[in-house]
Structures are given as C-alpha cells and as structure tokens.
DSSP file (Angstrom, degrees, kcal/mol; ACC not computed):
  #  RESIDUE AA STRUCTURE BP1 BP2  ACC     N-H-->O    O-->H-N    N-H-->O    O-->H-N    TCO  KAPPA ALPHA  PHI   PSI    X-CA   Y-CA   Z-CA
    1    1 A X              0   0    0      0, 0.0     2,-0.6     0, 0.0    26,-0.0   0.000 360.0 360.0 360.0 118.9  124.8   41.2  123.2
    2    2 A X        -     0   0    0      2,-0.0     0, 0.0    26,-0.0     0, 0.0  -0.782 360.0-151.6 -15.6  42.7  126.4   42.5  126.2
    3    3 A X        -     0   0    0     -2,-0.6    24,-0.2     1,-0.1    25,-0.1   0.148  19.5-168.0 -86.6 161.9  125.3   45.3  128.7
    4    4 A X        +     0   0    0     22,-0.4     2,-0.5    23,-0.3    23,-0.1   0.368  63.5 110.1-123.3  -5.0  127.5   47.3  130.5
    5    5 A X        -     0   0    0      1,-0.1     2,-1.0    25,-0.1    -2,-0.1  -0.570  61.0-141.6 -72.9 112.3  124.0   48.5  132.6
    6    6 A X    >   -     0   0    0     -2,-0.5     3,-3.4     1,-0.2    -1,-0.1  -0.659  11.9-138.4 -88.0 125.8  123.6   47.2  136.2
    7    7 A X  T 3  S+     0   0    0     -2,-1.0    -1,-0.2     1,-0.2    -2,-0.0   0.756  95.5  69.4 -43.4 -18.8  120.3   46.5  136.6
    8    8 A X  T 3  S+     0   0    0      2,-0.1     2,-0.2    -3,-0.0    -1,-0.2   0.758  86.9  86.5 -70.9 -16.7  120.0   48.2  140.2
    9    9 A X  S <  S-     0   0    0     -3,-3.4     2,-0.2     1,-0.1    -4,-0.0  -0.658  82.9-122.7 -90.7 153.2  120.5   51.9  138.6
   10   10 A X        -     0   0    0     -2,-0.2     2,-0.5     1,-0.0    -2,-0.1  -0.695  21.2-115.8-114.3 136.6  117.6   53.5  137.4
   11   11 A X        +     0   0    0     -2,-0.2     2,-0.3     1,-0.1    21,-0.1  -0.744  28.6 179.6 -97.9 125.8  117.3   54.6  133.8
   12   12 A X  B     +a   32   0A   0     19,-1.8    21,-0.6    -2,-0.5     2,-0.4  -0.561  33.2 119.4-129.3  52.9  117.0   58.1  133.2
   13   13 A X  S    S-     0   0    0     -2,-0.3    -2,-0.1    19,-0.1    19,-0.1  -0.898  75.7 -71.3-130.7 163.7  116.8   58.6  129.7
   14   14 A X    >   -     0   0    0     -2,-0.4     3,-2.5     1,-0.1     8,-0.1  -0.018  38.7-133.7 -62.6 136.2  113.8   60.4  127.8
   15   15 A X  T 3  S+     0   0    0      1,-0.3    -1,-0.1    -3,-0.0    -3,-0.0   0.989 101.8  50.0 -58.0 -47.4  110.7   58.2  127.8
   16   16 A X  T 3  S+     0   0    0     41,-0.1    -1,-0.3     2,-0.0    -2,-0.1   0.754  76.7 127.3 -66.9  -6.4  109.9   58.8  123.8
   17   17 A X  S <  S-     0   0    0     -3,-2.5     2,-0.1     1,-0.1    -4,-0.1  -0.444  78.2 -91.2 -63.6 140.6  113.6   57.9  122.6
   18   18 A X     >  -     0   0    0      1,-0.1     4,-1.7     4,-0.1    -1,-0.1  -0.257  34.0-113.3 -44.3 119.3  113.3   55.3  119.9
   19   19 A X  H  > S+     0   0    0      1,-0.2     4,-3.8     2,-0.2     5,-0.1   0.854 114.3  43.2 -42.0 -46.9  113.5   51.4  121.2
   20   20 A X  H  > S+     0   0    0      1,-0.2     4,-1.2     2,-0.2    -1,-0.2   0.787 111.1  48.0 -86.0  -9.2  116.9   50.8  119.3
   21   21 A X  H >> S+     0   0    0      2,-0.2     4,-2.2     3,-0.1     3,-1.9   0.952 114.6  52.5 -91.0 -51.5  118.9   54.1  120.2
   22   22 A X  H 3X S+     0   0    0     -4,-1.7     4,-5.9     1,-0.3     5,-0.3   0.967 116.4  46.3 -58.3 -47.4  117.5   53.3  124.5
   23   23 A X  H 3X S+     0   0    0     -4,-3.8     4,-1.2     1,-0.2    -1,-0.3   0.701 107.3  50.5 -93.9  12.4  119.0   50.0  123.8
   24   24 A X  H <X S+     0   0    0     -3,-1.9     4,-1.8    -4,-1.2    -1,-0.2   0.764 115.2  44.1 -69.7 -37.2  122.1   51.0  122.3
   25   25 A X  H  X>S+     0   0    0     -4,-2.2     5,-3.5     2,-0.2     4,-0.9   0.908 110.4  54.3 -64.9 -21.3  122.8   53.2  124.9
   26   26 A X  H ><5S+     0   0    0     -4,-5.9     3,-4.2    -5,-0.3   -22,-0.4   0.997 111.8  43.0 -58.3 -70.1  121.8   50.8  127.5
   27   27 A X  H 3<5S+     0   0    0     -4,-1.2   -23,-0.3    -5,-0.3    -1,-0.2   0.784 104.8  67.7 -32.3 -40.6  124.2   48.1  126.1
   28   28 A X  H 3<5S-     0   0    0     -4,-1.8    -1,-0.3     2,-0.2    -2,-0.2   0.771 120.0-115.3 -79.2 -16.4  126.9   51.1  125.8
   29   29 A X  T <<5S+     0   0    0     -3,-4.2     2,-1.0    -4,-0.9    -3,-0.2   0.530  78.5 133.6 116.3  12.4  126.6   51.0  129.6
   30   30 A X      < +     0   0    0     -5,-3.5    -2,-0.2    -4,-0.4    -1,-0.1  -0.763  13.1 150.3-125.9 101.2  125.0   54.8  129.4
   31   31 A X        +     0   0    0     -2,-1.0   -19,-1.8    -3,-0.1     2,-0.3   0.727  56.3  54.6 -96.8 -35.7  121.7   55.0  131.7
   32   32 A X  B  > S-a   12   0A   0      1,-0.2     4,-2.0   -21,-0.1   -19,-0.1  -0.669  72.3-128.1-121.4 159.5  121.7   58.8  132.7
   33   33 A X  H  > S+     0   0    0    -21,-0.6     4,-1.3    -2,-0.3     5,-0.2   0.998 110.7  61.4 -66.1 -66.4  121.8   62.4  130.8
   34   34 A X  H  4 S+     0   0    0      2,-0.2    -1,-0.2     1,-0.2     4,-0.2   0.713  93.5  56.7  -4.7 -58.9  124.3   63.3  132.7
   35   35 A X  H >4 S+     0   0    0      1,-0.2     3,-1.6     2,-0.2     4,-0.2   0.999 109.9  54.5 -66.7 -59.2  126.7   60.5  131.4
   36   36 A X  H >< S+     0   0    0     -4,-2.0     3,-2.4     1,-0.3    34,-0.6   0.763  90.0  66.3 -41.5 -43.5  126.0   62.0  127.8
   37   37 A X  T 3< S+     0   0    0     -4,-1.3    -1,-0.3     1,-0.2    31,-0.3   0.525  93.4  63.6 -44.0 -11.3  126.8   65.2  128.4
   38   38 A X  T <  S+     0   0    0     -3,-1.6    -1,-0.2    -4,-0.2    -2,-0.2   0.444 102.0  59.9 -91.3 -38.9  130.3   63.8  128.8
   39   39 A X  S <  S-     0   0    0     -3,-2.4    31,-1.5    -4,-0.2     2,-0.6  -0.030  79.3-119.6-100.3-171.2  130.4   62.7  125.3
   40   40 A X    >>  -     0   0    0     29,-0.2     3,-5.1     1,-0.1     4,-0.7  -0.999  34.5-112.0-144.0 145.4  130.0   64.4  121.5
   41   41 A X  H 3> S+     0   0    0     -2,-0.6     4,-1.3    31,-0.4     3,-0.3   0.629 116.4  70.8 -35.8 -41.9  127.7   63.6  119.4
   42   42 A X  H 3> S+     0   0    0     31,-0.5     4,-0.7     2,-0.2    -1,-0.3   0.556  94.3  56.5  -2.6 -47.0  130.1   62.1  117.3
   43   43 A X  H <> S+     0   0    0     -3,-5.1     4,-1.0     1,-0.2    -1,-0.2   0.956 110.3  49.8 -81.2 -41.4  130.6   59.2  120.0
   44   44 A X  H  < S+     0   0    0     -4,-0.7    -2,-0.2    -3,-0.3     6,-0.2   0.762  91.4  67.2 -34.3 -59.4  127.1   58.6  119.6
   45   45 A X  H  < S+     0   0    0     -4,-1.3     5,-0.5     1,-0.2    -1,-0.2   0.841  92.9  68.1 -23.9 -81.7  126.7   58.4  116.0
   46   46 A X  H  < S+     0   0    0     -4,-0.7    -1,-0.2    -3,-0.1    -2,-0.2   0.776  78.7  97.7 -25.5 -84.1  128.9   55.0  116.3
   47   47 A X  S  < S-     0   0    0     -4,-1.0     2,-0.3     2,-0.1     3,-0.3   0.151  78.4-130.0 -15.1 143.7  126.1   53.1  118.1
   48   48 A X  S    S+     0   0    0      1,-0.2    -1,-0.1   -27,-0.1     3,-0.1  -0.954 102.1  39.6-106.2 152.8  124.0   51.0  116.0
   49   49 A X  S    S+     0   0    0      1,-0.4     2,-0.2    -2,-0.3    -1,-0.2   0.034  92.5 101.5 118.1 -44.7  120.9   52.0  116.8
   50   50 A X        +     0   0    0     -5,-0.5    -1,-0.4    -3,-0.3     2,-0.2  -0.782  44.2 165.7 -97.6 129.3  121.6   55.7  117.1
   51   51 A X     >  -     0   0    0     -2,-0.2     4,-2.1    -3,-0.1     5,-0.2  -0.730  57.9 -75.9-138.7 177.3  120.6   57.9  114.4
   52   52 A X  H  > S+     0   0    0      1,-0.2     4,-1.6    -2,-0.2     5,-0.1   0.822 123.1  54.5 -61.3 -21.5  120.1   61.5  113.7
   53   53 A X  H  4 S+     0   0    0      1,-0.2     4,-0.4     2,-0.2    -1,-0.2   0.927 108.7  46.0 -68.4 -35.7  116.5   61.5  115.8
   54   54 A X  H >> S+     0   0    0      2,-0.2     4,-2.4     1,-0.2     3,-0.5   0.840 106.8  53.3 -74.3 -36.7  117.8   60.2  118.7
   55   55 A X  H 3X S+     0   0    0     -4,-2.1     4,-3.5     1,-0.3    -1,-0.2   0.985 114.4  41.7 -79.5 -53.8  120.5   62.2  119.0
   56   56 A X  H 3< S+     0   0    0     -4,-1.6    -1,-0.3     2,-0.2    -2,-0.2   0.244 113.7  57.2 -71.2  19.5  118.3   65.4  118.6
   57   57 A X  H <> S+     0   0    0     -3,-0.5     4,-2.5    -4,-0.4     5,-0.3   0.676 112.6  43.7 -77.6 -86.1  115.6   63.5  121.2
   58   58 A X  H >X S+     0   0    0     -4,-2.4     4,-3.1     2,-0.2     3,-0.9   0.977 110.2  53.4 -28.0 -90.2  118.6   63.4  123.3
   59   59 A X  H 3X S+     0   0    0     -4,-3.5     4,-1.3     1,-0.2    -1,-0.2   0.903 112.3  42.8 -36.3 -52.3  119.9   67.2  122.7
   60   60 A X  H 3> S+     0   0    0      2,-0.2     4,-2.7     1,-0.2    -1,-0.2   0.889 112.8  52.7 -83.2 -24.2  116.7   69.0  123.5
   61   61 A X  H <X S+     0   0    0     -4,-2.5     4,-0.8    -3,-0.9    -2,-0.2   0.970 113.8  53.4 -59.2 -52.2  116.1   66.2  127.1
   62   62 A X  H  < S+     0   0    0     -4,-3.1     3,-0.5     1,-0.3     5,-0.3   0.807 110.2  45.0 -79.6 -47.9  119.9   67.7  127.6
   63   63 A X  H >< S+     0   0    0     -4,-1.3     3,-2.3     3,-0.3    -1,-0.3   0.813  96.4  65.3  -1.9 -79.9  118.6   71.1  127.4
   64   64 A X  H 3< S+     0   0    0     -4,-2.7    -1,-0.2     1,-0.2    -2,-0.2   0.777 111.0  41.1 -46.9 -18.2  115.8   70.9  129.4
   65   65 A X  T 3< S-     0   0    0     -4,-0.8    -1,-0.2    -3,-0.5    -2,-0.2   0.205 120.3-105.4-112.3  28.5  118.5   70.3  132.4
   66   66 A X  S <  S+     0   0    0     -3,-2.3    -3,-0.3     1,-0.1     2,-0.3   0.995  80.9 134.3  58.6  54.9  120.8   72.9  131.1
   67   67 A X        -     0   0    0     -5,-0.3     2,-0.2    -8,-0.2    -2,-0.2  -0.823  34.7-170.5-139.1 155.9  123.1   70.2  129.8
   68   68 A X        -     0   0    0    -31,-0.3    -9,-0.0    -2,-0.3    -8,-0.0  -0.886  32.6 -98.1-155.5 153.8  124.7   70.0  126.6
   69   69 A X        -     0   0    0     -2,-0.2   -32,-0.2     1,-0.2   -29,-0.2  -0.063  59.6 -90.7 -68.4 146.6  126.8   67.2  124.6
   70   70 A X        -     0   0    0    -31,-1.5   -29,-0.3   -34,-0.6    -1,-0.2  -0.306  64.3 -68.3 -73.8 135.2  130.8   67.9  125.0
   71   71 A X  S    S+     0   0    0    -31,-0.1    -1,-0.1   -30,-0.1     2,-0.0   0.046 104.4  37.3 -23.8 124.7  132.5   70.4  121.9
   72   72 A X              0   0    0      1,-0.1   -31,-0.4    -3,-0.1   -30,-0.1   0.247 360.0 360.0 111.1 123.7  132.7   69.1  118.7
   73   73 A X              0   0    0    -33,-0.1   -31,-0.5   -32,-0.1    -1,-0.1   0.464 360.0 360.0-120.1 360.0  130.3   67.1  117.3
C-alpha cells in the first residue's frame, strides 16, 4: 500500500479513532481535520477501513473546532 502522507507533517487526527479508519486516511493522503471538512461523509465511507464509528469519531473531533464535513452526506 501506498501513502500519499509526508512523513514531515504532523498528524492531527483524534487520538481514539480506530487503527484501520487512521490508516485509511493516512494512506488517503488525509492527516488534518481541516482536510476533512472539505469532504462528505460519503467520500469517506469508500475507504476500507472507514466505518460508521469513525466517521462519527470524526464528526464530533470536527465539532469541537466548529468544523463540519461538506453538504450532503
């Protein structure tokens, strides 16, 4: 498997997400909350690796910074 992650950037996703959804996002090249907000849930889904926990793992971290996943899920 691929990664799309340079190792010099610091990973900024919630410590408790579930091992196989960090490292499907990692691999997806997607390190920060910020870059998620960008996306819909929808885009997520499509990871393997990514399940309905993660996502809502995810959604409430996005929250806490006043951030939310793009329209549409």
């Amino acid at each position: 498997m691929t990664s799309n992650h340079d190792p010099g950037q610091a990973i900024d996703l919630p410590d408790k997400l579930a091992k196989p959804a960090r490292r499907a996002l990692i691999a997806a090249g997607y390190v920060r909350l910020e870059q998620l907000a960008k996306l819909r849930e929808s885009e997520l889904l499509k990871l393997h690796g990514m399940g309905p926990k993660g996502i809502d793992q995810l959604r409430r971290a996005l929250a806490d910074r006043g951030l939310s996943f793009a329209d549409g899920k």
